[in-house]
C-alpha positions as CSV (number, residue, x, y, z in Angstrom):
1,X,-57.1,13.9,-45.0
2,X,-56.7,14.1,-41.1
3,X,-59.5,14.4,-38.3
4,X,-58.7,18.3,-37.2
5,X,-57.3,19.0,-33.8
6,X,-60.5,20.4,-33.0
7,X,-62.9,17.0,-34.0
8,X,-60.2,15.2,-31.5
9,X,-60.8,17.2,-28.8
10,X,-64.5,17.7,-28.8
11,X,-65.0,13.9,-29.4
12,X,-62.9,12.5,-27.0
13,X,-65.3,15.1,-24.8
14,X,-68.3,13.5,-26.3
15,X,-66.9,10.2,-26.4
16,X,-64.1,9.7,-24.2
17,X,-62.3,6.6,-24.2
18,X,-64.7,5.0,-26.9
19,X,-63.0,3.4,-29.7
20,X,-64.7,2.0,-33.0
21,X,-63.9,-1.0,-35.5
22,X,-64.3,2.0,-38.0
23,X,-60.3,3.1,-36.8
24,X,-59.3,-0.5,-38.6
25,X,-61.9,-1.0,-41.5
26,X,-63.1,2.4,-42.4
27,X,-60.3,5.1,-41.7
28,X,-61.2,7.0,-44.5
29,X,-64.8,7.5,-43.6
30,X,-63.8,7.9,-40.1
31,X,-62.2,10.9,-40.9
32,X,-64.7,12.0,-42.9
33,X,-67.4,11.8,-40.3
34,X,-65.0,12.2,-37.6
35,X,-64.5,15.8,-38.6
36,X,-68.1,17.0,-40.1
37,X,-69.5,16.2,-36.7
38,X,-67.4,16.9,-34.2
39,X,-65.4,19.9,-35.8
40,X,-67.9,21.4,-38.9
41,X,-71.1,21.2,-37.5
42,X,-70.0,22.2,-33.9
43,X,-68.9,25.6,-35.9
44,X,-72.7,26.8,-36.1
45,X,-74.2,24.9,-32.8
46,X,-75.0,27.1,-29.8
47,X,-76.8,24.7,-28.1
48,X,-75.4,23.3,-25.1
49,X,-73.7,20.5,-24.5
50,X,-77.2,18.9,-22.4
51,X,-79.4,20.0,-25.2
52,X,-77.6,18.6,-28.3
53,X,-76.4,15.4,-26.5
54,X,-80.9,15.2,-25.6
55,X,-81.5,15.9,-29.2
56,X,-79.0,13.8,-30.6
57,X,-80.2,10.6,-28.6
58,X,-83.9,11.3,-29.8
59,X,-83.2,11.2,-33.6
60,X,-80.9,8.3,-32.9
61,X,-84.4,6.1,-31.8
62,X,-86.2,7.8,-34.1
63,X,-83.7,6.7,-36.6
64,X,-83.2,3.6,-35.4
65,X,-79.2,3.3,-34.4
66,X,-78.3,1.5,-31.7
67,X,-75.0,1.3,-31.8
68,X,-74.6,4.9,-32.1
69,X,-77.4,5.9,-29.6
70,X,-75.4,3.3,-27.1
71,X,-72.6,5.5,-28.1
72,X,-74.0,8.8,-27.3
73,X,-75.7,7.7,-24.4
74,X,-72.3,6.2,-22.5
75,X,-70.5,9.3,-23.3
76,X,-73.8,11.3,-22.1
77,X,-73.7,9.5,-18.9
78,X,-70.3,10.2,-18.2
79,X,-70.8,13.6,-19.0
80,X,-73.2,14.0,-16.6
81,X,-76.6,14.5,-18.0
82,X,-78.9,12.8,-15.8
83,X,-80.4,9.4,-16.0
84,X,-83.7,10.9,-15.4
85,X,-83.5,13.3,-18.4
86,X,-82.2,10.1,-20.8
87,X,-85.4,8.1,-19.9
88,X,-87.5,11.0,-20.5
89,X,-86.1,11.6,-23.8
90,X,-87.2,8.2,-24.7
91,X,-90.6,9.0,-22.9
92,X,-90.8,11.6,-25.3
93,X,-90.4,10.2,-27.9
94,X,-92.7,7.1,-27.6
95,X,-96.1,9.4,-28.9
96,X,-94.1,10.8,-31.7
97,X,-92.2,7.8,-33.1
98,X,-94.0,5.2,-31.5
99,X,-93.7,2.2,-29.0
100,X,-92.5,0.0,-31.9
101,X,-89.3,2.3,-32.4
102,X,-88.7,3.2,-29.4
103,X,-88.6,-0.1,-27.3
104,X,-85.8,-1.6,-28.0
105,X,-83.8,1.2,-27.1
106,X,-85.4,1.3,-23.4
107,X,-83.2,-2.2,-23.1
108,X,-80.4,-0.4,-24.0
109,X,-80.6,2.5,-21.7
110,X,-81.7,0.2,-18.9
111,X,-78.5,-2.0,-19.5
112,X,-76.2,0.8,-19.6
113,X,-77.3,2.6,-16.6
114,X,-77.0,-0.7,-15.1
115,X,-73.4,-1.1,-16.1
116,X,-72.9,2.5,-14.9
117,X,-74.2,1.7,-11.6
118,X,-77.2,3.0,-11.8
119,X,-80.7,1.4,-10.3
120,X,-84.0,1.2,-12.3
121,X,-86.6,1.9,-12.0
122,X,-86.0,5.9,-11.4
123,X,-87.6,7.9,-9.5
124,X,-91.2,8.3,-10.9
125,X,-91.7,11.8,-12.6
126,X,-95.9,11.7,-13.6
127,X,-97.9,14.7,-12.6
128,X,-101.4,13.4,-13.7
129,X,-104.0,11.0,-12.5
130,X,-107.1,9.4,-14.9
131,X,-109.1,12.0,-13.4
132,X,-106.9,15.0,-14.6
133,X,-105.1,14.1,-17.5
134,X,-107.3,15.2,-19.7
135,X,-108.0,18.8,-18.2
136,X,-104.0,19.1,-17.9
137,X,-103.1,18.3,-21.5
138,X,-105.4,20.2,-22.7
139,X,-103.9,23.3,-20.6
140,X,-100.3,22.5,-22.3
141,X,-101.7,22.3,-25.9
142,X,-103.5,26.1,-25.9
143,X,-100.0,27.0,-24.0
144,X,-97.9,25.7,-26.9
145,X,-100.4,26.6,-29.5
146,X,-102.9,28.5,-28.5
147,X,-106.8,28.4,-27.7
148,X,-108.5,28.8,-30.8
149,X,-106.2,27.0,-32.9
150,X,-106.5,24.3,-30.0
151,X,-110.6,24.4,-29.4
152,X,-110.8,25.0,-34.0
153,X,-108.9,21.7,-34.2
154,X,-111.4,20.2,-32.0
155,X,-114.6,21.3,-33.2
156,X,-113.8,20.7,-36.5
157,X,-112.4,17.1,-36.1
158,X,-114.9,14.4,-38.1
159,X,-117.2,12.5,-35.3
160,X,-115.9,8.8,-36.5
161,X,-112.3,11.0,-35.7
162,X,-112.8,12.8,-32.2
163,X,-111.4,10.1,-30.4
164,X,-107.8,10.7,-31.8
165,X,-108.1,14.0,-31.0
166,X,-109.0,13.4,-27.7
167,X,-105.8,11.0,-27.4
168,X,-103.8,13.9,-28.3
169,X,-105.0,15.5,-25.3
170,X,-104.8,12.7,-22.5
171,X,-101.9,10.7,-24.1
172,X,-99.5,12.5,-25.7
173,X,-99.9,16.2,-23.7
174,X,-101.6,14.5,-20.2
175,X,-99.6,11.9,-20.0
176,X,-96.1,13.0,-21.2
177,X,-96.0,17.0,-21.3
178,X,-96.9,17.0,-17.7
179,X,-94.2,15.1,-16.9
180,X,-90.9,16.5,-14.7
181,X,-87.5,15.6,-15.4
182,X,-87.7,18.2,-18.7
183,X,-89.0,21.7,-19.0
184,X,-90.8,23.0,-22.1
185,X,-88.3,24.1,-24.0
186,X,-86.4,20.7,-23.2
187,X,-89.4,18.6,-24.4
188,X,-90.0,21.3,-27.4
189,X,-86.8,20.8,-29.2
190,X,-86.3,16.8,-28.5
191,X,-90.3,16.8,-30.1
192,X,-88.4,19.5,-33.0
193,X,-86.0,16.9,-33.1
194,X,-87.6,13.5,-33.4
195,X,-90.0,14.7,-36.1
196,X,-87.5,16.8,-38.1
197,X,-85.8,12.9,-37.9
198,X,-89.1,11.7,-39.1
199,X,-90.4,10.9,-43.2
200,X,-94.0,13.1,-44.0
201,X,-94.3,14.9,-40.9
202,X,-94.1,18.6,-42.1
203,X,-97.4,19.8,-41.3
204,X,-97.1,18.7,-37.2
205,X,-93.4,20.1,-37.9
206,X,-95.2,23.4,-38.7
207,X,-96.4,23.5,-35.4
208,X,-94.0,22.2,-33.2
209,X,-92.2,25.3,-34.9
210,X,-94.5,27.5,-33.5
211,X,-94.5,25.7,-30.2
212,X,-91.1,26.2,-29.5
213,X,-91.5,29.6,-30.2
214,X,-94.1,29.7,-27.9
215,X,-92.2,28.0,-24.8
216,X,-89.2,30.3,-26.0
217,X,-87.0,28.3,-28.0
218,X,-85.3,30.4,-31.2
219,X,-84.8,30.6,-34.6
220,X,-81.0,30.3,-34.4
221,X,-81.9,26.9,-32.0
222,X,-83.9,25.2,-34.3
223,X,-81.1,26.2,-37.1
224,X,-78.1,24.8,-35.2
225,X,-80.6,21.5,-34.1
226,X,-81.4,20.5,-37.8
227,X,-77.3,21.2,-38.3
228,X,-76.3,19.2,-35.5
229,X,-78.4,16.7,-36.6
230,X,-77.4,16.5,-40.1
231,X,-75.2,13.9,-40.3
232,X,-78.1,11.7,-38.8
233,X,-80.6,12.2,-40.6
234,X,-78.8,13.6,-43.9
235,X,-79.7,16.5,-46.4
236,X,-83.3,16.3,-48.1
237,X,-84.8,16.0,-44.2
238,X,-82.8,19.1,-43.0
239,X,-83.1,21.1,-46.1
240,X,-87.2,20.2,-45.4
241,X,-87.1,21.6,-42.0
242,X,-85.0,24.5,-42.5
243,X,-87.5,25.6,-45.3
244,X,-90.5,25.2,-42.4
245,X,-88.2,26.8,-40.1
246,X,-87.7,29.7,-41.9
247,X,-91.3,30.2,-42.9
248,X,-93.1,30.1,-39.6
249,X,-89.9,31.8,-38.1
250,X,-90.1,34.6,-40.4
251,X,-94.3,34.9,-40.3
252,X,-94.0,35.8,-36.9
């Protein structure tokens, strides 16, 4: 077997001038991967470069790999996504995946931007206050997913449980929704992304389904995410996904 002409050039794209110990003690599996991800997979993507790269990053901490999120993210920065829209991936992803996942990999990005020349912090990007949060987040969640399916989950949340619910509403929409640096659809997909990455997270895939479709994300870009994705987070997660996102695709 040989890595297609293809895989070579769209990796040295992704990944220029990055060399692995896998060339000397792995060839075989090099190949392998080498030319599923970079040549197969690529076949049926049509995201953009930004998108897939911002996807790619978020599964990678919600996965856990950081040699191949350091990886990614020096090729990323080279390729010119912004610094601002690599932190805010892993802003993103803090409410989904949580703080103990996605720690760590703040290091890492702050050591490579450093090494790139870049200063931290960056430019702050919150939109909300204590005193607006709340009334904000709420606004994005009946945007996503609409206000009786928004004000239902609320009414009908147990009282030892309302609290929860109301950190779903300051925390995760107030605090990070409202955030710049990513639009909707940006922050839509990379939330597709991270909980498509996840174990036992079908039901809040369900509606992140529909919430993409609601910011105007597609079928075919939830299709070629899960594929791009693939060799991440392997077959029984994708095949999961692809089943949800055919049936609240198709429902519409």
């Amino acid at each position: 077997m040989e890595i297609t002409q293809t895989a070579k050039e769209n990796k040295e794209k992704i990944l220029p001038n990055q060399k692995t110990s896998l060339e000397e003690t792995d060839p075989e599996l090099l190949e392998i991967m080498d030319n599923f991800i970079f040549d197969e997979t690529q076949q049926h993507n049509t995201l953009t470069y930004r998108t897939t790269t911002l996807i790619t990053l978020a599964a990678l901490i919600t996965n856990q790999s950081q040699q191949l999120y350091m990886r990614i993210l020096e090729g990323a920065i080279d390729n010119g996504i912004k610094p601002i829209e690599i932190k805010e991936v892993l802003y993103q992803t803090i409410p989904y995946a949580g703080l103990s996942k996605v720690y760590d990999f703040i290091d890492i990005t702050n050591q490579v931007l450093d090494e790139k020349g870049v200063d931290v912090p960056l430019p702050g990007q919150s939109t909300t206050n204590r005193n607006n949060r709340k009334e904000k987040g709420y606004q994005i969640q009946t945007q996503y997913f609409g206000k009786e399916n928004i004000d239902a989950m609320k009414e009908n949340a147990p009282k030892d449980q309302e609290h929860l619910y109301d950190f779903l509403e300051t925390y995760c929409f107030g605090d990070f929704y409202t955030r710049t640096g990513l639009d909707d659809k940006d922050r839509e997909i990379i939330t597709f992304s991270i909980l498509a990455s996840l174990r036992g997270c079908e039901n809040q895939l369900r509606g992140h389904t529909g919430g993409n479709l609601s910011v105007g994300n597609t079928k075919e870009d939830l299709i070629s995410a899960v594929t791009v994705l693939l060799p991440y987070n392997g077959f029984p997660r994708t095949l999961n996904a692809l089943a949800i996102i055919t049936e609240i695709c198709d429902a519409q």
